[in-house]
C-alpha positions as a Markdown table, in Angstrom:
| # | Residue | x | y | z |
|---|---|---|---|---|
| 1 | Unk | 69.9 | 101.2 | 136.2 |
| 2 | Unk | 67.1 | 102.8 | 134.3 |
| 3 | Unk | 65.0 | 101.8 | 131.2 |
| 4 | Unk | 65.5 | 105.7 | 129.8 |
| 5 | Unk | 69.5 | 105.4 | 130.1 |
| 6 | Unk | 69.3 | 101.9 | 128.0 |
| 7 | Unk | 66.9 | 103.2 | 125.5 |
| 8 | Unk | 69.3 | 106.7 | 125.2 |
| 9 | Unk | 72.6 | 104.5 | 124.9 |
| 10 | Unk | 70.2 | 102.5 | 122.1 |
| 11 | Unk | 69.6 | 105.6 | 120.5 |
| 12 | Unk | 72.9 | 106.9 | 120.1 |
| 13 | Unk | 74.1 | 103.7 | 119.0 |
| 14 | Unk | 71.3 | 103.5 | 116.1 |
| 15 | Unk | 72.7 | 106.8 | 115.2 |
| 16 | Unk | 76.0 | 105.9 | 115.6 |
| 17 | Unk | 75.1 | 103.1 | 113.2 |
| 18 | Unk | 73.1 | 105.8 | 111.1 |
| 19 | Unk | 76.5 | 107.6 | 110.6 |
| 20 | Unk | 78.2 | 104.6 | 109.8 |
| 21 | Unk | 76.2 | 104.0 | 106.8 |
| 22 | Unk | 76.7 | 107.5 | 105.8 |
| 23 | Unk | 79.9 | 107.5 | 106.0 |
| 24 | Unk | 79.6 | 104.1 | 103.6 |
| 25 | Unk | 77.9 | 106.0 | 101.3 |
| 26 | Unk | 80.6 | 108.6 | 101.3 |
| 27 | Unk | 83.6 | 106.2 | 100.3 |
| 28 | Unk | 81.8 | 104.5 | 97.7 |
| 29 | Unk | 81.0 | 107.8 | 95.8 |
| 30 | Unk | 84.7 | 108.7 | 96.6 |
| 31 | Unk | 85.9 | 105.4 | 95.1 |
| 32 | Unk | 83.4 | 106.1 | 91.8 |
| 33 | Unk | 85.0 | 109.5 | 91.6 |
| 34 | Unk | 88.3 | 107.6 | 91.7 |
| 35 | Unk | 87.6 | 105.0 | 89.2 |
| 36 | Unk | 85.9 | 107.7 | 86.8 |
| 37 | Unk | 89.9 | 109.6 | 87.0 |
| 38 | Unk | 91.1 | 106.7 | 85.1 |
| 39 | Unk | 93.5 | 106.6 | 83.6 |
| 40 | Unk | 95.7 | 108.8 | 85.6 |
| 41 | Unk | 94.1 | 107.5 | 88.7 |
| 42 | Unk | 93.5 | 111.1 | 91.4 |
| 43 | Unk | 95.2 | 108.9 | 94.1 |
| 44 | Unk | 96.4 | 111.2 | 96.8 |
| 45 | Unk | 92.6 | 112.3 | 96.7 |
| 46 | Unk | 91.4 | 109.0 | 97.5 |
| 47 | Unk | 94.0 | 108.7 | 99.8 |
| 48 | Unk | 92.8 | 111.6 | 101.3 |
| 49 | Unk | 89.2 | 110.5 | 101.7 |
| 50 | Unk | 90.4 | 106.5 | 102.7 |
| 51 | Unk | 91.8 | 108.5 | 105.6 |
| 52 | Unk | 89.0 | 110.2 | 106.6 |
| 53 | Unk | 86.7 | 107.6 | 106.5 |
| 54 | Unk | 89.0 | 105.5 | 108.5 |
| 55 | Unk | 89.4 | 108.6 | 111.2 |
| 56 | Unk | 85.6 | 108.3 | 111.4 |
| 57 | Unk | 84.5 | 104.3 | 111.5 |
| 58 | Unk | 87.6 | 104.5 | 114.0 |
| 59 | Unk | 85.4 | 107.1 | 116.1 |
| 60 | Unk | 82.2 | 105.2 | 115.5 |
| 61 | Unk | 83.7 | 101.6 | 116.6 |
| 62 | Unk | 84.8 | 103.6 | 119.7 |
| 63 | Unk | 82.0 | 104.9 | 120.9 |
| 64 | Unk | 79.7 | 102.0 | 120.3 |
| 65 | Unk | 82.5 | 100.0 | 122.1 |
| 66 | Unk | 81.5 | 102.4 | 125.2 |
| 67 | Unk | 78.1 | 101.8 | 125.0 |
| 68 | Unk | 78.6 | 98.2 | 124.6 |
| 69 | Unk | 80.9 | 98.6 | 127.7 |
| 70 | Unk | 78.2 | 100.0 | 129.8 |
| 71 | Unk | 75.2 | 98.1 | 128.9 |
| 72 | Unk | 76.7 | 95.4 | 130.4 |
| 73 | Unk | 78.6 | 96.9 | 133.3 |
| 74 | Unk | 76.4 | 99.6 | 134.1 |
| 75 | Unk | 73.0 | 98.3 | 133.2 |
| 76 | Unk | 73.4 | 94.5 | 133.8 |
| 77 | Unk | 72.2 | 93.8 | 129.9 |
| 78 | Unk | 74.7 | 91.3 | 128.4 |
| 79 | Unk | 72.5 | 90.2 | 125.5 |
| 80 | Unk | 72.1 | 93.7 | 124.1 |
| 81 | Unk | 76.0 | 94.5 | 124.5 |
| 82 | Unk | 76.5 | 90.9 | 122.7 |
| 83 | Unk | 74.6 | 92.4 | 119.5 |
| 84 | Unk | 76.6 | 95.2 | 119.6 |
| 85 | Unk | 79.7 | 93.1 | 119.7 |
| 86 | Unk | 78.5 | 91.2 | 117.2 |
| 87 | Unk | 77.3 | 93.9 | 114.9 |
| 88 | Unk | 80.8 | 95.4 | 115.3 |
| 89 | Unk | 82.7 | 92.4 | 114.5 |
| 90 | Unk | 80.4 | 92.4 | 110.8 |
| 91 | Unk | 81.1 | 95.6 | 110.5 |
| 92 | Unk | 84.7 | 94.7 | 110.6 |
| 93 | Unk | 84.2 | 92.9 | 108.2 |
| 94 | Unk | 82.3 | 94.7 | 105.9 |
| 95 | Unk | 84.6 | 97.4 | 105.8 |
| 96 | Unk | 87.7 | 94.8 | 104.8 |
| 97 | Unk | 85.2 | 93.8 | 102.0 |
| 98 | Unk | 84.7 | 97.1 | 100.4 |
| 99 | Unk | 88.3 | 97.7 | 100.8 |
| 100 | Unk | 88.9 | 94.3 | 99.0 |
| 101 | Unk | 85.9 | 95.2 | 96.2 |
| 102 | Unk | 87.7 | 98.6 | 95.8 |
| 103 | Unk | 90.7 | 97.3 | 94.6 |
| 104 | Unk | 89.1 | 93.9 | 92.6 |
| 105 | Unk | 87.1 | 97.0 | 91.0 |
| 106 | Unk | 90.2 | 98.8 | 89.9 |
| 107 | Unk | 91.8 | 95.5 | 88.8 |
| 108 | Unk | 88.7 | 94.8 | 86.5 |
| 109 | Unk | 88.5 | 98.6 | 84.9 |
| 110 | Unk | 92.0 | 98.3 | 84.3 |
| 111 | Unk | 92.1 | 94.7 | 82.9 |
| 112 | Unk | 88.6 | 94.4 | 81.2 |
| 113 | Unk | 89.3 | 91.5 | 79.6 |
| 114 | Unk | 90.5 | 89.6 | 82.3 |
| 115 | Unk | 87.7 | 87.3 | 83.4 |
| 116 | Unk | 89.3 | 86.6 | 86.6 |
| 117 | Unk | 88.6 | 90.0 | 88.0 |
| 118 | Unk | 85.4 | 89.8 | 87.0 |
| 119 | Unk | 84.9 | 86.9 | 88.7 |
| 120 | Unk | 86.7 | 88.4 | 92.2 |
| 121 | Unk | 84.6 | 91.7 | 92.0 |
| 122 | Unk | 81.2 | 88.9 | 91.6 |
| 123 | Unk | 82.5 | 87.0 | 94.3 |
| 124 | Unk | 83.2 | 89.9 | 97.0 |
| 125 | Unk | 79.7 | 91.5 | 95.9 |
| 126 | Unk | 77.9 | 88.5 | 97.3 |
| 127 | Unk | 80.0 | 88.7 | 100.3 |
| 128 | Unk | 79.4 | 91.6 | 100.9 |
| 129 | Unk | 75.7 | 91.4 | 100.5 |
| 130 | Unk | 75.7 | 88.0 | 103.1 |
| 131 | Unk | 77.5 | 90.5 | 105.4 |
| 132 | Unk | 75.3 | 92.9 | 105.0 |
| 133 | Unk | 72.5 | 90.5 | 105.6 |
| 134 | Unk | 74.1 | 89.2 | 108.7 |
| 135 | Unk | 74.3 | 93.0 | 110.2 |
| 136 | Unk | 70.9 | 93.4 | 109.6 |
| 137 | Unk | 69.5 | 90.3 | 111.5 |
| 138 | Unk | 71.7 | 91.0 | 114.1 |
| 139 | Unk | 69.8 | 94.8 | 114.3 |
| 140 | Unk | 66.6 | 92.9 | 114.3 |
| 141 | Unk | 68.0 | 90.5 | 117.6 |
| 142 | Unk | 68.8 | 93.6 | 119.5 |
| 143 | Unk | 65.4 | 95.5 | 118.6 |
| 144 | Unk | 63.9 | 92.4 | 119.8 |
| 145 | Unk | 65.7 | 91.7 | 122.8 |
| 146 | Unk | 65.5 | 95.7 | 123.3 |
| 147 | Unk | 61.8 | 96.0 | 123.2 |
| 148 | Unk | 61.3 | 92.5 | 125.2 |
| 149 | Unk | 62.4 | 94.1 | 127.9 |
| 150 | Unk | 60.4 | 97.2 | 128.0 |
């Protein structure tokens, strides 16, 4: 049980998390590209890229699972593989929310005058942005707790 192998698990999963937003970054210019296809919508592209993106936050969760797994049974550090926990439960949920704002989106470029999807795509933006919020506090509790122990 050494400081170095927390700090490199710690490490890979900031750059795990590094990926992750990436790969974020990825699906919303996908779903941009999508939207701007209207209105013969390119769908099996977007398919295509929903898949991909799945294949890789799939991946991610995985391997940040592992190094959840063995900060606490390897390296006796249950507060630092409760972050992760938490951060990957938010992250759950992030992703259903850009899923959800996806689609709202859709619904409003297709039915502009529609108020109420207006409203849905305003409402899931905040959301998202609490969630977002809530991810990053969590980061700062685990760089905390990380560095408290150095």
């Amino acid at each position: 049980m050494t400081d170095d192998a927390v700090k490199a698990l710690l490490r890979r999963f900031y750059a795990l998390q590094g990926e992750r937003v990436e790969a974020y970054r990825l699906f919303e210019e996908g779903h941009r590209a999508y939207l701007r296809s209207a209105p013969r919508y390119d769908f099996p592209r977007y398919r295509q890229l929903v898949h991909e993106i799945t294949v890789a936050f799939s991946g991610i969760s995985r391997e940040i699972l592992q190094i959840k797994g063995r900060l606490q049974e390897e390296h006796g550090r249950p507060e630092l593989a409760q972050h992760l926990a938490r951060i990957q439960e938010r992250e759950q949920e992030k992703l259903q929310l850009t899923a959800q704002l996806q689609l709202a989106r859709q619904r409003a470029q297709d039915q502009p005058g529609e108020d109420a999807h207006q409203q849905e795509v305003r409402e899931l933006k905040h959301r998202l942005i609490k969630t977002i919020e809530a991810i990053s506090e969590i980061l700062q509790d685990l760089k905390y707790d990380s560095e408290e122990a150095e």
